[in-house]
C-alpha positions in Angstrom: 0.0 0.0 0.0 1.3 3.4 -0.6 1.2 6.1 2.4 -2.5 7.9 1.5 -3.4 4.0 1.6 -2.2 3.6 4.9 -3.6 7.0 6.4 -7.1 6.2 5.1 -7.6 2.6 6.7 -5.5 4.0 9.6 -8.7 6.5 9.8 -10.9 3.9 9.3 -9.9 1.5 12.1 -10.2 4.3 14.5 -13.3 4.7 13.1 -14.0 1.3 13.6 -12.4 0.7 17.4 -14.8 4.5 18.0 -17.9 2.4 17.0 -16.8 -0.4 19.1 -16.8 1.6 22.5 -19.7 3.0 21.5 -21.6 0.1 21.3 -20.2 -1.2 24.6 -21.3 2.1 26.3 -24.7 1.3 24.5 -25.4 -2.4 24.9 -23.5 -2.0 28.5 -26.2 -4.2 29.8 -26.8 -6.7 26.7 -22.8 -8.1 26.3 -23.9 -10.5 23.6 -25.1 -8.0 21.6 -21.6 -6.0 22.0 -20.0 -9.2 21.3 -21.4 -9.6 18.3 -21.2 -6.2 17.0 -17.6 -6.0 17.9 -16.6 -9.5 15.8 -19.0 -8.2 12.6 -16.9 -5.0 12.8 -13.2 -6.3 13.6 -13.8 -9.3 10.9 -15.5 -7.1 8.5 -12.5 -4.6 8.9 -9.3 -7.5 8.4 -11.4 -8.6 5.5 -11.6 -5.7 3.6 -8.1 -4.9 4.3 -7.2 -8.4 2.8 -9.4 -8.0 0.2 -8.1 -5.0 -1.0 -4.9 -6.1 -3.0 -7.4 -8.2 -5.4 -9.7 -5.0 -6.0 -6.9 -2.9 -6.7 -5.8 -5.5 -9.3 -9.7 -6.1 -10.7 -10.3 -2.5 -11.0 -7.2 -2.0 -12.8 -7.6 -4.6 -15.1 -11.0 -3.0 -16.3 -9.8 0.3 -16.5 -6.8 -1.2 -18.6 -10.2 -2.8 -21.2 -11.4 0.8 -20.8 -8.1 2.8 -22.2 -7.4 0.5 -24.6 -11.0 0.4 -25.8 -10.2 4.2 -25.8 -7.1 4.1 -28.4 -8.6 1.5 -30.9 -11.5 3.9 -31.2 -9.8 7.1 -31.1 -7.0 6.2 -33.1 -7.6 3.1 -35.1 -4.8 3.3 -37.8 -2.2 3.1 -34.7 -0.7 1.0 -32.4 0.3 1.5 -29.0 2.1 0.0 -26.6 0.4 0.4 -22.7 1.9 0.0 -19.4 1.2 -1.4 -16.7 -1.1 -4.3 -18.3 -1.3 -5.5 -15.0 -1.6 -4.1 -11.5 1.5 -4.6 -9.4 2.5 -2.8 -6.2 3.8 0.5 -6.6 1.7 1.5 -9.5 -1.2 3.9 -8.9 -4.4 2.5 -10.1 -6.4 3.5 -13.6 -2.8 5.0 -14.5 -1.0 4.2 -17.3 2.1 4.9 -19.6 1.1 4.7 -23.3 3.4 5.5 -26.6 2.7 4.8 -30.3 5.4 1.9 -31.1 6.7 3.6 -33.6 8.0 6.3 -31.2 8.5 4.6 -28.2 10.9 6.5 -26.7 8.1 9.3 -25.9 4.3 8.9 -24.4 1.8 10.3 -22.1 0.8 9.3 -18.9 -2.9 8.7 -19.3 -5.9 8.6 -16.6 -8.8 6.7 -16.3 -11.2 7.8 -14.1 -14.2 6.4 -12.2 -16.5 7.5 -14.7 -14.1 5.9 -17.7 -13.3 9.0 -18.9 -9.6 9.3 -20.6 -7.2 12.0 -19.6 -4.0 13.1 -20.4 -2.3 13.8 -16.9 1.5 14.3 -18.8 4.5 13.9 -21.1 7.5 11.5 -20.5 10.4 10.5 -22.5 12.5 7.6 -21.6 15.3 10.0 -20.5 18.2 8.2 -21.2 21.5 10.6 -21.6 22.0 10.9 -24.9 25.5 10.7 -26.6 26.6 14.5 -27.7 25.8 13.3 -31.6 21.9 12.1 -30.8 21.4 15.6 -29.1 19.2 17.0 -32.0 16.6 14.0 -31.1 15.5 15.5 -28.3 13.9 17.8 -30.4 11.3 15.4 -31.2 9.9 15.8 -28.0 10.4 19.4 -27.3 9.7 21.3 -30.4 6.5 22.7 -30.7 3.4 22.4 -28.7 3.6 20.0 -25.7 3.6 16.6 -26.4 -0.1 14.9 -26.8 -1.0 11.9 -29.3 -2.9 14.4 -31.4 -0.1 16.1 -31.6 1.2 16.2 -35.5 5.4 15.8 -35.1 8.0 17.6 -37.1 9.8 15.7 -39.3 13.5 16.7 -38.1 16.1 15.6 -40.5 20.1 15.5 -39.7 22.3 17.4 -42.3 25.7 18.0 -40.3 27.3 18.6 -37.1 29.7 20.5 -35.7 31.3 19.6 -32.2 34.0 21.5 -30.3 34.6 20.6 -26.8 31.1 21.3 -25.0 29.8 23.4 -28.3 27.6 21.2 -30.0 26.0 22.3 -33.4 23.4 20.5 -35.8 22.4 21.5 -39.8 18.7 20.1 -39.8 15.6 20.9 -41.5 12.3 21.2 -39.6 9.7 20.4 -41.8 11.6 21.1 -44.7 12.9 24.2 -43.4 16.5 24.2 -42.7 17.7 25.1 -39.3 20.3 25.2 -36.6 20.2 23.7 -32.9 23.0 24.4 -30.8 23.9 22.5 -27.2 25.6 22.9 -24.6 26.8 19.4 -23.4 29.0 17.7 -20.8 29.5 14.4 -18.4 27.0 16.9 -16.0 24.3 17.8 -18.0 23.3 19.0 -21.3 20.8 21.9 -22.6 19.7 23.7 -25.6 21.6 27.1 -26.4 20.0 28.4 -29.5 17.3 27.1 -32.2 17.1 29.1 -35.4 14.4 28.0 -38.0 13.9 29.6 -41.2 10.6 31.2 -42.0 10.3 31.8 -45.8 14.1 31.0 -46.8 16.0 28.7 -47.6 19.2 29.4 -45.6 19.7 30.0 -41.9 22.1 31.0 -39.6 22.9 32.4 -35.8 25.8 32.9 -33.4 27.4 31.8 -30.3 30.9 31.7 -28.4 32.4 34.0 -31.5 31.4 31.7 -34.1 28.9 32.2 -36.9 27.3 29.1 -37.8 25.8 29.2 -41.7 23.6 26.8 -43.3 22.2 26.8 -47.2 20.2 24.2 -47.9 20.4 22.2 -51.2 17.6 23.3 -52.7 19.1 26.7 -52.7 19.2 27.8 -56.7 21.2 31.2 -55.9 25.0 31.4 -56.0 25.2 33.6 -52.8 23.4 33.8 -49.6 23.4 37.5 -47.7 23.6 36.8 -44.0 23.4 39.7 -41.5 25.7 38.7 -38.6 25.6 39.4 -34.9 27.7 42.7 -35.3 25.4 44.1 -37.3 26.9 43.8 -40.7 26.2 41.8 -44.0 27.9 38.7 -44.6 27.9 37.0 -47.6 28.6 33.0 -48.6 29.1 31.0 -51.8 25.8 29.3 -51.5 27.0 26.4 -54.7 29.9 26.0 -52.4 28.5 25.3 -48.7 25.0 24.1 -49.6 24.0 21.1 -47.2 27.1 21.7 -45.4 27.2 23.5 -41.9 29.3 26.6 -42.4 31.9 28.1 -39.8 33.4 31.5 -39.5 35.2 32.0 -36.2 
């Protein structure tokens, strides 16, 4: 049982033992009658509290019917793995982790509630430290609205990389657009610096630790791409040159 479990038949054997003395106080002169409210009580009370495990488990196993009945008829072209299946201590009842299998490394925590209502209650991600190359697939989870299964994902495409020490930069595109991520990472942590997406062209670029980080995607049909820099000035690149290629100026 977890500690609000406790608590509440804590409450309810002092409930219990109250009702007891009161009936003794009552039925002061009829003992049998105390005697045999006190056993109907005490036995009543051990066998609920025995019972208990075995209705948590039977009322999980229906509200598992109930959120799977949910996804088939919500979303029937998709499959989804859900967790727990089955009730085992430590788990909270009507709770459950759910992911489409063919992201499983992201879900939502969904709810079921007396009433067999669905909710979404949260977001997870396996959270496994990523090595500094896979940084740019956290972005999967993180870009764009918070994570639901309505939600429509970005496709997010690798180009290049640049890595120097902790400086971490990726070339994607976001939906076609291209773009630049760049991280911060180390043996303590790691974090997202910068994100630069292009709007309505077809080159990006942005700036951080005095470098000047450039990308020209290949669909780009003009020979140059006019950048303006973090100092404020023009910068132009040989776009036939560098396109799909992560540019560097220090």
């Amino acid at each position: 049982m977890n500690p609000s479990e406790v608590i509440t038949f804590l409450l309810i054997g002092l409930g219990v033992l109250l009702v007891i003395a009161g009936a003794w106080i009552i039925f002061r002169k009829r003992r049998k009658w105390a005697i045999v409210l006190t056993t109907l009580l005490v036995v009543g009370y051990i066998g609920y509290v025995a019972y208990y495990p075995y209705l948590k488990v039977s009322i999980h196993a229906e509200k598992y019917e109930q959120v799977s009945e949910y996804l088939a008829t919500t979303y029937p072209d998709r499959e989804f793995m859900i967790i727990p299946e089955q009730y085992e201590e430590g788990n909270t009842v009507g709770y459950f982790d759910v992911n489409d299998e063919e992201t499983p490394d992201m879900g939502v925590s969904l709810h079921v509630d007396k009433n067999g209502q669905v909710q979404q209650t949260g977001s997870w991600t396996t959270g496994e430290f990523p090595t500094q190359q896979e940084l740019w697939r956290g972005l999967e989870f993180d870009y764009g609205e918070s994570y639901t299964l309505d939600r429509k994902n970005s496709e997010i495409i690798k180009k290049d990389e640049w890595i120097d020490g902790e400086l971490t930069v990726f070339a994607l595109t976001i939906d076609g657009m291209p773009a630049i991520a760049v991280y911060e990472y180390s043996r303590a942590g790691y974090g997202l610096m910068d994100l630069q997406v292009a709007e309505d062209k077809l080159f990006v670029s942005t700036s951080a630790e005095e470098h000047t980080f450039i990308y020209v995607d290949e669909r780009y049909k003009e020979k140059t791409a006019a950048f303006l820099v973090e100092s404020g000035e023009t910068m132009s690149v040989d776009a036939t040159e560098y396109k799909g290629k992560l540019l560097v100026v220090e």
